[in-house]
N, C-alpha and C positions, 0 to 999 in steps of 0.2 A: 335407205335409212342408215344414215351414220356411214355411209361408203368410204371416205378417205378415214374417218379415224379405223376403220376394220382394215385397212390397207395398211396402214403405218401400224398398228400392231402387227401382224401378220410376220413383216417387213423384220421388226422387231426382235420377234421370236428366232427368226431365222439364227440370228448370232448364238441360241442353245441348239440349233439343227446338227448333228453328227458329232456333237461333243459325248463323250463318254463318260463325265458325270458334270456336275456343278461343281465353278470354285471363282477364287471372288473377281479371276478377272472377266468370264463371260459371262457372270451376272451382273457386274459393271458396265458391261458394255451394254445390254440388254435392257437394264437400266436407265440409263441414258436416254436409248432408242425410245422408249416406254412413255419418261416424260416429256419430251418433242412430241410424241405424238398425242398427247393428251394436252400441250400447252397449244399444239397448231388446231386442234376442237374447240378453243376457247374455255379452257380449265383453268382458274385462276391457280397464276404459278406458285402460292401456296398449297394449297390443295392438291395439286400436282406432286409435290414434292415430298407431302405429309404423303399421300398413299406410296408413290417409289419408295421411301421408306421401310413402309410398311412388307412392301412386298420384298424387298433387299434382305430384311431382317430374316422373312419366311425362307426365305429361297436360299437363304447361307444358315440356319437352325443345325443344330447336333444331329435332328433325328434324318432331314433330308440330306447330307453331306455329301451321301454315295449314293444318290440316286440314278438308275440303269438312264432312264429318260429324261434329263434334267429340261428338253425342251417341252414334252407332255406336262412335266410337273409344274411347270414356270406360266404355261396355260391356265393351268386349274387355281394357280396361287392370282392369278392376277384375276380369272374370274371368282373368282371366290369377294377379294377386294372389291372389282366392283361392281356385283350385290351387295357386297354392305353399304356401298357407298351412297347407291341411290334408295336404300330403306333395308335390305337385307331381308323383306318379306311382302306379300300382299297386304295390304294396310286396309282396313273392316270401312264400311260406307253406313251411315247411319240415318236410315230411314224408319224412326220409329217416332209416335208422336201423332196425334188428329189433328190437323194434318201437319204432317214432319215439314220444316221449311227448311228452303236449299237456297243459298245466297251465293247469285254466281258474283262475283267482282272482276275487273281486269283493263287494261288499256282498250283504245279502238284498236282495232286490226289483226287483235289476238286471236279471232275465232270464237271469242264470247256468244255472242249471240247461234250463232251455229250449233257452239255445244249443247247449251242449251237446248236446241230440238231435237240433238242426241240423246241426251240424259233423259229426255220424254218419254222419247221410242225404248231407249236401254228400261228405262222403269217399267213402263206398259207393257212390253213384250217379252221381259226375261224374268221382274220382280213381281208381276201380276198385279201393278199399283196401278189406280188412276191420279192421273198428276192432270194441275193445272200452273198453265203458264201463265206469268205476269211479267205486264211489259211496263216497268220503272226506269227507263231510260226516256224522262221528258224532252230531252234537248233535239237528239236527233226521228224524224216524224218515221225517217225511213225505215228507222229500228222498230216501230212499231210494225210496219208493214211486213217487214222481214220475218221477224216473230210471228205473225201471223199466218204468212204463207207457210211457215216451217209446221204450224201448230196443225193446218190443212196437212202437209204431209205425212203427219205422223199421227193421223188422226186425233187429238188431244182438242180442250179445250181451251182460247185464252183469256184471260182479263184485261182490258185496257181501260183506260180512262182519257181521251185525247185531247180534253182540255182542261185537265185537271195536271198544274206543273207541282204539285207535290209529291214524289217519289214514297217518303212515308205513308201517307193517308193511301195513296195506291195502293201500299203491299197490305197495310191494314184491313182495308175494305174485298182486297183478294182474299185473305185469307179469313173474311168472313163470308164470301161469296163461296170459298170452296169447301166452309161447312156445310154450311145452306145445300151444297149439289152434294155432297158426300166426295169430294176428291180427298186422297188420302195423303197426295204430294201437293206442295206448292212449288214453285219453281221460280223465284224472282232476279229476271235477269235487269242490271243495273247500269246506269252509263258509263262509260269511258270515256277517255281523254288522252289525246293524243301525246298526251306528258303526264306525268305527277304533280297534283298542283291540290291547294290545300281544301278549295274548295270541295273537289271529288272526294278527297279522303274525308273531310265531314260528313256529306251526304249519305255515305255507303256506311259510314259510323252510324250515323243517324238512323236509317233503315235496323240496321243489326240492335240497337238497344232498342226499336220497337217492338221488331217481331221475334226476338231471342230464336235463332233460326240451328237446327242443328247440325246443318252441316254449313262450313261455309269454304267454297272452291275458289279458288284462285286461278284465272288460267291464264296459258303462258305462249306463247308462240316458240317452239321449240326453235326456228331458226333467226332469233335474233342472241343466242350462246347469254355471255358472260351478262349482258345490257337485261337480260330477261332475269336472271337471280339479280341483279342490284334492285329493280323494281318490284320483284317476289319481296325482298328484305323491307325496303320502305313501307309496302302493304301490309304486311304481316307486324312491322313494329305496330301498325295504326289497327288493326280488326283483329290479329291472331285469328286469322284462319286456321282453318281446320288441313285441307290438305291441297292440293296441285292439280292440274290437269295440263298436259302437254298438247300442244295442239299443232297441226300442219308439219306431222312428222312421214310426209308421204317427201315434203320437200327436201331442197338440200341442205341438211340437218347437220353440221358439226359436232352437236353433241353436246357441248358445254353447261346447257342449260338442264338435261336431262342429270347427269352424272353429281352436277354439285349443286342441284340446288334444296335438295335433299341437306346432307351436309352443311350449310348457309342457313337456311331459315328453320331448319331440325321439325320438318314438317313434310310428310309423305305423300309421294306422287300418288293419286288415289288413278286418273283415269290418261289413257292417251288415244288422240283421233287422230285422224291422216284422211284426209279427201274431203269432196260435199256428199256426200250420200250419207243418210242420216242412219244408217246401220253397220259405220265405220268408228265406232265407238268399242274399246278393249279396256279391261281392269288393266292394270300397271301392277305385272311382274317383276321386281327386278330381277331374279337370277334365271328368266328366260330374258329380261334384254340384254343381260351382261354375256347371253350363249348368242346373241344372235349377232351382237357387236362381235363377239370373237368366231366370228364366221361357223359355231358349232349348231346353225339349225335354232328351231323353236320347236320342237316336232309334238309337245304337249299341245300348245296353242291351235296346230294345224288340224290335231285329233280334235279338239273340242268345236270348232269350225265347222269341220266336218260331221259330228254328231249333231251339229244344232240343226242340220239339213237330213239328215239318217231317217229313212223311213223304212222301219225294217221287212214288212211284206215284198217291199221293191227291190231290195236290197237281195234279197233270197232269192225272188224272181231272176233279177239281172245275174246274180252270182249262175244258176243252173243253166242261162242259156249260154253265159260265157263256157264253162264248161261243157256243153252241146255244138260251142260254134257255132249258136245262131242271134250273135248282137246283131242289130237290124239297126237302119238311120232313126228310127221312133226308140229304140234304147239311145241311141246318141244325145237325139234334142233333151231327153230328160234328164242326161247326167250334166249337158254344156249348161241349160239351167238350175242345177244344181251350184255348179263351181259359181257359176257366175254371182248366183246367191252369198256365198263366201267371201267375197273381196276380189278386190288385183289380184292379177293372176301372176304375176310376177314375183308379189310381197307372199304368196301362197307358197312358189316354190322354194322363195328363200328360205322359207321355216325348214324345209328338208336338209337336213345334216351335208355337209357340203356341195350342196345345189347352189346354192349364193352366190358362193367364188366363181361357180362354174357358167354362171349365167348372167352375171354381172354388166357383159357386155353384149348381150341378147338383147335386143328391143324384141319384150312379148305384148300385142297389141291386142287389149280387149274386145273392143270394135272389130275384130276379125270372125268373131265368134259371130254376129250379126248375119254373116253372109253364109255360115255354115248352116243358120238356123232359116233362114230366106231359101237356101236352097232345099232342105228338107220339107218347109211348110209348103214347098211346090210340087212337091211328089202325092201322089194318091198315098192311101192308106195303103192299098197291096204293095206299090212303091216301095213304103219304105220299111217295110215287113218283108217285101225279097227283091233285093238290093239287084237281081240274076233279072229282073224283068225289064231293066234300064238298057232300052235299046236306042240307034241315036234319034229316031222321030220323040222317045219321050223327053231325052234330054236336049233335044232343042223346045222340045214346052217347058221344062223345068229351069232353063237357063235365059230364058223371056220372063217366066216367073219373077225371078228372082232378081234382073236387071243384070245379069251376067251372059259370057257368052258361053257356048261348049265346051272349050278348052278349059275354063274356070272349072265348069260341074266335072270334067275328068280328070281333071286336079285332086277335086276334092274326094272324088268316089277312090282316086288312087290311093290318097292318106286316110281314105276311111278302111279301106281293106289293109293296105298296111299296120293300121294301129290294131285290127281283128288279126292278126296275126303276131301282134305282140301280144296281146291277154294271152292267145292262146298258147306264145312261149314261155310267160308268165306261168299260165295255169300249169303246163306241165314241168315245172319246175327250171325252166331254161333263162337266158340271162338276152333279152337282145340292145340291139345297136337301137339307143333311141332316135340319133342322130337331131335333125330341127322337126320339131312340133308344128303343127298347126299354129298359125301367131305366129309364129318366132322369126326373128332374123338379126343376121350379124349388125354392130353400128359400125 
């Protein structure tokens, strides 16, 4: 996420590295460096120039003049910026109303539809709402379909009408279907068009003064930069949407569209997705993504991730046999099920405080966890409760099992005692060499 603009900031700073205070010719330079690398994210070079500005003004002030660290400071001044840039806070989601309606709008290809069985599963599972989907995109059949199988995944129920081409009387008759059932969300996903064209913009007009919806989402495809805020602006002269949703920010993301489209349309990023798995859906922080852009970690983000999987009877359990030195492969499977529950495991360790930098050029392969867990499900239960009974007649049944061969299973039994041996440097307060992970390897 945002990999070269984190680079060229980085890059940036460097020109405050080893300086002994701030003065106005290496904040000039630093400057400079700051907005290149905000115009090559696709920041329009207004924008660009209003926040250098901004940040010139801060970073040459009376009170900073003599600051010890002018290059710590010139960090915090630019994160500081942009937070405010893209909302300067979490922005409130409004699901109130029998039933509350959610008007998704947006181009084809933006991820629209996808979000949409995000925001399902996000309601059902975290707001304790029952939502119902409605599929108001007449034009394309496949979009019904999709919406459908999304509505199977995430268990919810949908509305369609497949030969009814009114988009209106659709969201109308959903949202009297979904008194009738008691849903307490409606969820009316809309067509797109692979341009702006006047048509679309009435249609989705049209919807909105029927069903006065209260919240209405705009989404965006984070990697098309400056071309995604011009289209956020035309939408927004026509509905005045409510807020933004960034989408396919797992891809190769410049940035431009996150950063200023806040600023542009004066309308806050409420949600951002990355990938198809429908429980890759996150509220929109800015001043954790203005830390995670300047390569300082999300480490708030990573803690609540990981509580939404916390089961603390387990948790206590595993904590006393760490401390006994008796993690087993049956502790293993349930914590690689755990992460795996959390997201990419890549974007996991990026959230740690300078992990990002350092892993950048790591490919960590999720699918590698598959063959840890293949090989454990081939062990007996005493197997994998005492790791000491793995003799080679078992592990050549265990490496048949699993579709591997022996060398593989003492592979793995080697980086499984090794990682028991870092808890255990862990737990007694020692620092070790984590060196490559399980997954990991150089590109």
């Amino acid at each position: 996420m945002f990999n070269s603009l984190s680079e060229k900031l980085e890059s940036a700073f460097k020109n405050m590295k080893g300086q002994g205070r701030i003065n106005d010719l290496n904040v000039a330079n630093t400057i400079k460096e700051i907005r290149r690398a905000l115009i090559d994210a696709d920041v329009n070079f207004k924008i660009a120039k209003e926040f250098t500005d901004r940040v010139k003004e801060k970073a040459t002030g009376e009170k900073v003049i003599n600051a010890i660290s002018p290059g710590q400071l010139m960090v915090k001044i630019v994160k500081d910026e942009l937070t405010e840039l893209m909302g300067g806070k979490e922005a409130q989601f409004n699901i109130t109303g029998n039933p509350a309606v959610i008007l998704i709008a947006g181009l084809q290809g933006s991820g629209k539809t996808t979000f949409t069985g995000k925001l399902a599963h996000y309601l059902k599972t975290k707001k304790g709402k029952s939502p119902l989907l409605v599929a108001a995109d007449v034009y394309r059949p496949a979009a019904i379909d999709q919406l459908t199988v999304l509505a199977g995944q995430v268990g919810v129920e949908i509305y369609a009408e497949r030969d009814n081409t009114d988009p209106v009387s659709i969201a109308l008759n959903a949202i009297k279907e979904a008194k009738a059932k008691n849903k307490n969300v409606v969820i009316i996903d809309t067509a797109g068009r692979l341009a702006i064209d006047e048509a679309m913009m009435t249609e989705v007009a049209n919807i909105k003064a029927a069903v006065s919806p209260t919240e209405i989402l705009f989404v965006v495809d984070a990697m098309t930069g400056q071309d995604a805020v011009n289209t956020a602006k035309a939408f927004n002269d026509r509905l005045d949407f409510s807020g933004v949703v960034l989408t396919k920010l797992d891809g190769d993301t410049r940035g431009g569209a996150a950063l200023t489209i806040k600023y542009t349309v004066n309308k806050p990023i409420k949600f951002m997705s990355s990938g198809e798995k429908m429980d890759t859906l996150d509220i929109f922080y800015p001043e954790r993504m203005a830390q995670r852009i300047l390569g300082m970690g999300d480490i708030t983000s990573l803690v609540e991730k990981a509580q939404e999987q916390y089961d603390e009877v387990q948790a206590k359990r595993l904590e006393s046999k760490i401390r006994k030195n008796q993690f087993d492969f049956q502790d293993f499977l349930d914590q690689l099920q755990q992460i795996k529950k959390m997201g990419n495991l890549k974007d996991l360790m990026g959230m740690i405080p300078g992990i990002g930098k350092a892993i950048k050029d790591v490919e960590i392969d999720n699918n590698s966890f598959k063959v840890f867990e293949s090989m454990i499900q081939s062990m007996t239960p005493a197997e994998r409760a005492n790791p000491d009974l793995l003799n080679p007649s078992r592990k050549t049944r265990i490496a048949k099992g699993a579709g591997k061969n022996v060398h593989d299973v003492n592979q793995f039994i080697k980086q499984f005692e090794q990682m028991k041996q870092m808890m255990s440097m862990m737990n007694k307060g020692g620092m070790p060499n984590l060196g490559m992970m399980p997954g990991m390897r150089r590109k």
